[in-house]
SEKOL-703116 format. One record per residue: residue in one letter; x, y, z of N, C-alpha, C, O, CB in turn. Coordinates in steps of 0.001 Angstrom, whole numbers, padded with zeros to 6 digits, always signed. Atoms other than C-alpha are relative to their C-alpha. Glycine has a CB too. Layout:
! SEKOL-703116
AXYZXYZXYZXYZXYZ/...
This chain:
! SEKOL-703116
X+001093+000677+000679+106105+117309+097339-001223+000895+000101-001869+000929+001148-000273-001416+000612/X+001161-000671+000156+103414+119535+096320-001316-000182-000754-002379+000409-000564+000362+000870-000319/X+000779+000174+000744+101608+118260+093951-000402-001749-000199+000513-002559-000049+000512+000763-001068/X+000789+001194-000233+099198+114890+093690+000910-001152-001124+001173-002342-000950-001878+000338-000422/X-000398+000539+001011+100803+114045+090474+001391-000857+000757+001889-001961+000534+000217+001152-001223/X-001967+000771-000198+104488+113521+092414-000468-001062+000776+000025-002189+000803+001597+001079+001121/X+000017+001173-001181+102716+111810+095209-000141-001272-000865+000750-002080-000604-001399+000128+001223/X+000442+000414+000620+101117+109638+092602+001123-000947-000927+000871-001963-001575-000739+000921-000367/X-001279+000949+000385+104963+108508+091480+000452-000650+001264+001034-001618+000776+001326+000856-000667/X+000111+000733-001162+105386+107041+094724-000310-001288+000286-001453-001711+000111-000645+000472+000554/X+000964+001579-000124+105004+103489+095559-000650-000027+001574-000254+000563+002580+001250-001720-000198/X+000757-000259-001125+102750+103045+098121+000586-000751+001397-000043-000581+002441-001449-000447-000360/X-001092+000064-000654+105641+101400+100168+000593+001746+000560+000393+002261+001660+000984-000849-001064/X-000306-001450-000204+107265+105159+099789-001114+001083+000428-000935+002226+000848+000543+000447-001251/X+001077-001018-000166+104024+106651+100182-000363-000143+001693-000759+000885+002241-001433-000372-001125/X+000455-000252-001132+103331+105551+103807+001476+000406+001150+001315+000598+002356-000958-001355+000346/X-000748-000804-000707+107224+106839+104813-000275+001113+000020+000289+001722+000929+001022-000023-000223/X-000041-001088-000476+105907+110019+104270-000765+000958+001202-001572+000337+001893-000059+000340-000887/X+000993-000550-001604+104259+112423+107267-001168+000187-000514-001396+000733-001594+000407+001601+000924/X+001309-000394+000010+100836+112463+107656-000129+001021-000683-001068+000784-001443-000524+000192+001114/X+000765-000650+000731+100445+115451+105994-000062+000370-001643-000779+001063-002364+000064+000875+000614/X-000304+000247+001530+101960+114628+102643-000959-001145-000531-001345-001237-001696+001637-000470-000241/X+000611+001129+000455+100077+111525+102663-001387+000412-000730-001866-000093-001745-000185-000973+001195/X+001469-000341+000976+096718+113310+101733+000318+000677-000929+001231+001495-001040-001206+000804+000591/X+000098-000452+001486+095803+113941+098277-001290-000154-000807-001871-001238-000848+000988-000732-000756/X+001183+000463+000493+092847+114489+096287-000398-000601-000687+000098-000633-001813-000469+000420-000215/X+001310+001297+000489+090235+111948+095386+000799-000681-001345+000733-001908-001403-001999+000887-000673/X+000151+000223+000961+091554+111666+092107+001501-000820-000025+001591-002014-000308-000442+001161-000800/X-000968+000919-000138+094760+110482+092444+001098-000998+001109+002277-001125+001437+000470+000555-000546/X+000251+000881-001064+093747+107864+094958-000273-001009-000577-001151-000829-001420-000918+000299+000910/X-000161+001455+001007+094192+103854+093484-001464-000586+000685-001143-001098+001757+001808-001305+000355/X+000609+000220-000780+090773+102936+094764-000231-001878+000136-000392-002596-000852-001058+000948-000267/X-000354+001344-000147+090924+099315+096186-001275-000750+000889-001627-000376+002008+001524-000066+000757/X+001231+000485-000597+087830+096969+096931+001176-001099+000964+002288-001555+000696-001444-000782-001303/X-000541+001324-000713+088491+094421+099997-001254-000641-000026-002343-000129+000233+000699+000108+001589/X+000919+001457-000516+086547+091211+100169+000134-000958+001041+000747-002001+000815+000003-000909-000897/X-000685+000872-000919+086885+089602+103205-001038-000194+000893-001950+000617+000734+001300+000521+000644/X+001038+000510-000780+084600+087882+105996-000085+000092+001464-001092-000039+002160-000067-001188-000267/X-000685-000093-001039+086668+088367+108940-000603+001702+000567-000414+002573-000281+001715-000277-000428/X+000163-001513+000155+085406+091932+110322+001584+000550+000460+002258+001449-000043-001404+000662+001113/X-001453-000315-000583+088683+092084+112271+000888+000281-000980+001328+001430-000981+000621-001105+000786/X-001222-000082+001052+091181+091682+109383-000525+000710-001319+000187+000695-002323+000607-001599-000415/X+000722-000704+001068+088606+093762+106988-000221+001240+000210-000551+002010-000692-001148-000496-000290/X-000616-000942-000650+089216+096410+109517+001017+000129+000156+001253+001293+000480-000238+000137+000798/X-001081-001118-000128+092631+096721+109723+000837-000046-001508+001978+000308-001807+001140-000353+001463/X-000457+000370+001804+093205+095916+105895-000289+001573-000581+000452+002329-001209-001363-001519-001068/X+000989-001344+000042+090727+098975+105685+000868+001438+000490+001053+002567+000037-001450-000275+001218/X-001334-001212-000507+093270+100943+107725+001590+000554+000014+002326+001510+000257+000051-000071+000971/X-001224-000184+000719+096008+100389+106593+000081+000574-001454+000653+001594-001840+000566-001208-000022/X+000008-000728+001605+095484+100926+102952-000071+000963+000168+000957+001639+000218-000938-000173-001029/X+000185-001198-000870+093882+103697+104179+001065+001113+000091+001233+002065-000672-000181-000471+001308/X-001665-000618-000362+097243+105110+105668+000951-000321-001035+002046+000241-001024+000736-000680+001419/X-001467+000198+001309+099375+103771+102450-000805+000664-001177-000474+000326-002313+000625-002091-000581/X+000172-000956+000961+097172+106481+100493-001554-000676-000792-002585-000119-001170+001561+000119-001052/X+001536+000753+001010+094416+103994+098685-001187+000411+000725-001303+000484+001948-000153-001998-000078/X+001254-000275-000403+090788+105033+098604-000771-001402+000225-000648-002137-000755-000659+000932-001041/X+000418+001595-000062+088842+101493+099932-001043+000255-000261-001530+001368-000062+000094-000943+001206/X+000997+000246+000239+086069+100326+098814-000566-001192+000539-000033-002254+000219-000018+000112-001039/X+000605+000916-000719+084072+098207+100711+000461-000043+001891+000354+000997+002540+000399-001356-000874/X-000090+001177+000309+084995+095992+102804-001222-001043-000034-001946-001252+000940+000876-000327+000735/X+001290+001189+000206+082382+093285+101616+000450-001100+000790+001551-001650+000808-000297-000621-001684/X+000175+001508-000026+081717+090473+103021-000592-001288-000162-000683-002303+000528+000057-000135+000491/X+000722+001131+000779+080030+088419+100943-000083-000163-001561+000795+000579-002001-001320+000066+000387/X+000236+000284+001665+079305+087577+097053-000824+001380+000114-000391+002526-000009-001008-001723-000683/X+001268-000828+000196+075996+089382+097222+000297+001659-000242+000152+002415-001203-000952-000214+001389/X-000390-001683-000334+077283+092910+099004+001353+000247-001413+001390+001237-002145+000925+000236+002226/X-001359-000532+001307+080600+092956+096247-000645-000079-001426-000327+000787-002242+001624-001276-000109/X+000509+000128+001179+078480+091677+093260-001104+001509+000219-000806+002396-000581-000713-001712-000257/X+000624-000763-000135+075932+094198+094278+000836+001321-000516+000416+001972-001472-000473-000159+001208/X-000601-001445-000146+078473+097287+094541+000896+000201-001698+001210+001249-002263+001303+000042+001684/X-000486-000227+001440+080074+096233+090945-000981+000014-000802-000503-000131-001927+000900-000928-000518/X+000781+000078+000850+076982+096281+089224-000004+001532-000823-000353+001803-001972-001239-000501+000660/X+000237-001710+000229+077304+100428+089319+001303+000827+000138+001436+002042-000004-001089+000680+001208/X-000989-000708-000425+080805+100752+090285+001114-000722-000242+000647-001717-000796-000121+000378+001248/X-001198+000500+000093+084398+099368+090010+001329+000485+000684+001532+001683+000882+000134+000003-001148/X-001143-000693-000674+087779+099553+091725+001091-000272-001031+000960-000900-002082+000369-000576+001562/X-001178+000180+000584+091271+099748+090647+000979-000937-000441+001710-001098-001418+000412+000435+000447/X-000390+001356-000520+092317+096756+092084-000227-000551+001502-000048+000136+002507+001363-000062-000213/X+000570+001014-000923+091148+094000+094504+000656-000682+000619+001675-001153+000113-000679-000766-000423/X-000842+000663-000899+092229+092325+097537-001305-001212+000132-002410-000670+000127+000600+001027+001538/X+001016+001015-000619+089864+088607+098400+000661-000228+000700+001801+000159+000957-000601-001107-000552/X-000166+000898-000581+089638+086387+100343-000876-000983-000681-002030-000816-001076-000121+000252+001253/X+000761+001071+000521+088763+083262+099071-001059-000608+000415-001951-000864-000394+000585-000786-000129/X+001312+000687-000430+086257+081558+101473-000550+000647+000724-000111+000744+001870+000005-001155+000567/X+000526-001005-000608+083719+084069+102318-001300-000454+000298-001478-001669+000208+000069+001185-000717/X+000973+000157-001034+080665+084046+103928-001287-000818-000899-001987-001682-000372-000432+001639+000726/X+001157+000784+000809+078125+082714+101349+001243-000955-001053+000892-001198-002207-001361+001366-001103/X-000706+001116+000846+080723+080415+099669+001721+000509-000183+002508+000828+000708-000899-000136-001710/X-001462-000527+001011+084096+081394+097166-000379+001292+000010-001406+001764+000500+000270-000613-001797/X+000116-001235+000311+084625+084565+096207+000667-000001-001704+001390+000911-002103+000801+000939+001225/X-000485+000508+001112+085364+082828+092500-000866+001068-000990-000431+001562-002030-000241-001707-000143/X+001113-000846+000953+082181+084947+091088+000414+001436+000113+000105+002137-000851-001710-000140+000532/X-000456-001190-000431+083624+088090+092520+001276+000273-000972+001307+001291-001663+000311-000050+001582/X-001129+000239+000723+087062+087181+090804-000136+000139-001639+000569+000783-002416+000426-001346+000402/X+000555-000126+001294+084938+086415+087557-000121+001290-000868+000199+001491-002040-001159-000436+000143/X+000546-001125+000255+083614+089779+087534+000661+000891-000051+000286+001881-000680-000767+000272+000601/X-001262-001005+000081+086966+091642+088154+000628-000470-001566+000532+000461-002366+001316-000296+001514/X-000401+000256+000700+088584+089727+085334-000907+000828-001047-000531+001742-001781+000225-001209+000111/X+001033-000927+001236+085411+090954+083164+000769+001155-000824+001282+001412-001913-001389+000951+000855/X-000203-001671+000275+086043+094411+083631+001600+000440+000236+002086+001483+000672-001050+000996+001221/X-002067-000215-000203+090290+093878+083618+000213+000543+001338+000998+001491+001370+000955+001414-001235/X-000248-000598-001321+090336+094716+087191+001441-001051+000690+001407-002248+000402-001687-000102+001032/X-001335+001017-000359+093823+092957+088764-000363+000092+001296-000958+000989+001894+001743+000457-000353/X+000931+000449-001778+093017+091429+092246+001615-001021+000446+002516-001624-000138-002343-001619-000208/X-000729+001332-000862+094951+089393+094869-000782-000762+000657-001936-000479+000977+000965+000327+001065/X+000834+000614-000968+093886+087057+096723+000807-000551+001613+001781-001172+002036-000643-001290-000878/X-001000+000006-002009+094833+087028+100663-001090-001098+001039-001994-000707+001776-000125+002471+001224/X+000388+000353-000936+093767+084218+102414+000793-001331+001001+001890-001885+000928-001170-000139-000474/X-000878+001364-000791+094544+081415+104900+000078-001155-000539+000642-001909+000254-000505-000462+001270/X+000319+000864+000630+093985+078804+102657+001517-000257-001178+001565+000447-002187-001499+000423-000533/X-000985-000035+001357+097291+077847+100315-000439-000177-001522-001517-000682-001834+000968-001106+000144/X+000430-000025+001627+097296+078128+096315-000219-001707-000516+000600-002544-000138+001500+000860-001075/X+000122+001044+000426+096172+075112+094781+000701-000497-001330-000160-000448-002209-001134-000055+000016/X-000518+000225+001905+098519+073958+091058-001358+000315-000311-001588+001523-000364+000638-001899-000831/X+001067+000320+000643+095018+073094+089858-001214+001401+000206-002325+001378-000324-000437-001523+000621/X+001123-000900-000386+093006+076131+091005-000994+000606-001443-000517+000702-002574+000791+001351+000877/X+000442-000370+000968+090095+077474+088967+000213+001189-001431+000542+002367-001288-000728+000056+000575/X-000512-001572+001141+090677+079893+085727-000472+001169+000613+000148+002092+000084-000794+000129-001760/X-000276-000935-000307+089578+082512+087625+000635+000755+000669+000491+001962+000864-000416+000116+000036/X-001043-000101-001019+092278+082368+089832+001247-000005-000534+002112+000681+000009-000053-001005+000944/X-001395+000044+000934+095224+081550+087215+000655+001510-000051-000022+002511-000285-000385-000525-001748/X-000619-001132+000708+097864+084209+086701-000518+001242+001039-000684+002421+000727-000566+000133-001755/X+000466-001412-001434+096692+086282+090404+001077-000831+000783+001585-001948+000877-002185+000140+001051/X-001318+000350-001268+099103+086632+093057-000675-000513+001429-001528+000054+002111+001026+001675+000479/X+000595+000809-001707+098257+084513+096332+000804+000260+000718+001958-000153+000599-000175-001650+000294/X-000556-000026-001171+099067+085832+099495-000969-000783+001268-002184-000703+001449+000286+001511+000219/X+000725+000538-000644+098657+083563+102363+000050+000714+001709+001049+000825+002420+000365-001431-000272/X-000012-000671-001147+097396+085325+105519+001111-001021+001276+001300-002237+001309-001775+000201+000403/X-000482-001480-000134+099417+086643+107644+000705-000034-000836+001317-001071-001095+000611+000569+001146/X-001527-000493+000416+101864+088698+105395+000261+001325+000553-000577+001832+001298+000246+000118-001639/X-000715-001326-000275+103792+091886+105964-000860+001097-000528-001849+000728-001162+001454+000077-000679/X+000442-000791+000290+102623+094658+105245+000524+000902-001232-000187+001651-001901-000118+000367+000976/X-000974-000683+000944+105513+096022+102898-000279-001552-001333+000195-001459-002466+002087+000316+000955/X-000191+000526+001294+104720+092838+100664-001347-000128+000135-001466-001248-000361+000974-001230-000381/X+001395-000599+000518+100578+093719+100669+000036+001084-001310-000698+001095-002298-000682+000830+001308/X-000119-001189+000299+102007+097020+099458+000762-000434-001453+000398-000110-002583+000737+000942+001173/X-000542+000473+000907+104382+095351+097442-000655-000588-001497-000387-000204-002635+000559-000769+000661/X+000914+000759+000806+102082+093183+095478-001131+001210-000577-001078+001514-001769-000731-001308+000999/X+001157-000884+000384+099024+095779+095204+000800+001104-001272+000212+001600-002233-000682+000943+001627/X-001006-001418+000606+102109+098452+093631+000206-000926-001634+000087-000407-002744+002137+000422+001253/X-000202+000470+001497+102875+095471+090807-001420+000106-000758-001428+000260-001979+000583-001651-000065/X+001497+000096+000121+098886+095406+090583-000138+001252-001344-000378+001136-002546-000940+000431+001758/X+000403-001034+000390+098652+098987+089814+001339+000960-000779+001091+001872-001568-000701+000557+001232/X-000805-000513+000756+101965+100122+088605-000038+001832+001040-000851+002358+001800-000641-000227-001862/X-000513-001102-001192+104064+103526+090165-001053+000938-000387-000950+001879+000400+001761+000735-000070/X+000682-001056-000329+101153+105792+089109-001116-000352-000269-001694+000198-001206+000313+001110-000495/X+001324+000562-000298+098056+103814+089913-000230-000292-001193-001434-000337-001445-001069+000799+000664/X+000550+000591+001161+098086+102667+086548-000024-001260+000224+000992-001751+000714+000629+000257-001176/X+000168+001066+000217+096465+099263+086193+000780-000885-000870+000357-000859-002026-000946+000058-000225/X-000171+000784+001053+098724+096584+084509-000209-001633+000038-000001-002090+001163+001230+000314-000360/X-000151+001149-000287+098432+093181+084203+001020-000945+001107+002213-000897+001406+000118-000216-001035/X-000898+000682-001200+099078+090610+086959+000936-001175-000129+000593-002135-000818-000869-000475+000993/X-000701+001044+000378+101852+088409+087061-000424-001613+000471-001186-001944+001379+001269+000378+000446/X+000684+001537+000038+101523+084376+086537+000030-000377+001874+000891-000011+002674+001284-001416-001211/X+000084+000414-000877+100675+083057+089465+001607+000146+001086+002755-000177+000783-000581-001189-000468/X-001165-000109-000864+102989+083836+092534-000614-000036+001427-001518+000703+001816+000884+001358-000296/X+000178+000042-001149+102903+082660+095933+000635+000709+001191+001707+000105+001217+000061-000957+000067/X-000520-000846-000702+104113+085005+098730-000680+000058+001457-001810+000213+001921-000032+001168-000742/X+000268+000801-001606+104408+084064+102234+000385+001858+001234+000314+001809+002462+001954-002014+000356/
């Protein structure tokens, strides 16, 4: 593997079997991934893990304010929430990804609701804790095998 492009066919499952020194690659073909989360603990090792499965992070926010703030000038690839964050939902955050076609999950302790709001329809809910191979899993349908963005599938719950 020499080149960013091969790493870049890789799912990011396959991407963190390889050795540390295959794993780096430059900037560019890095899936860059905002976290939203309130927890510093689990916004740190969310942060480090991705991290190690190749994604460039962005953030982690923890609040409306700090994530609405950082999309006003910037955007990620795809998004990890948490739903109940520190100044409320993170429904406006969700809003604002949809905007700009951004595909998001949402990871929290809280189960999916049938009824949940439209900005939540048709995103994948993971309910904290999950694995780590189905974070990876989910983020990879997100972004597709070469960080291409595609649409997220209908609502799916994943334990």
């Amino acid at each position: 593997m020499t080149c960013s492009a091969d790493f870049r066919r890789l799912s990011p499952l396959e991407r963190l079997s390889l050795p540390t020194s295959h794993q780096t690659m430059d900037m560019m073909a890095q899936t860059r991934c905002m976290i939203v989360e309130d927890q510093a603990l689990i916004g740190m090792s969310l942060e480090a893990f991705l991290e190690d499965a190749g994604f460039e992070v962005a953030g982690v926010f923890m609040s409306n304010a700090q994530a609405l703030q950082w999309l006003e000038s910037d955007a990620p690839d795809v998004a990890i929430l948490d739903v109940m964050i520190r100044d409320g939902t993170s429904l406006e955050i969700a809003r604002a990804l949809k905007i700009r076609g951004v595909p998001f999950a949402i990871y929290s302790g809280l189960p999916p609701k049938a009824d949940c709001p439209p900005e939540l329809q048709n995103v994948p809910w993971l309910e904290k804790p999950v694995s780590r191979e189905t974070l990876l899993g989910v983020l990879g349908r997100l972004t597709g095998p070469d960080g291409i963005v595609v649409h997220p599938n209908p609502l799916t719950v994943l334990e």
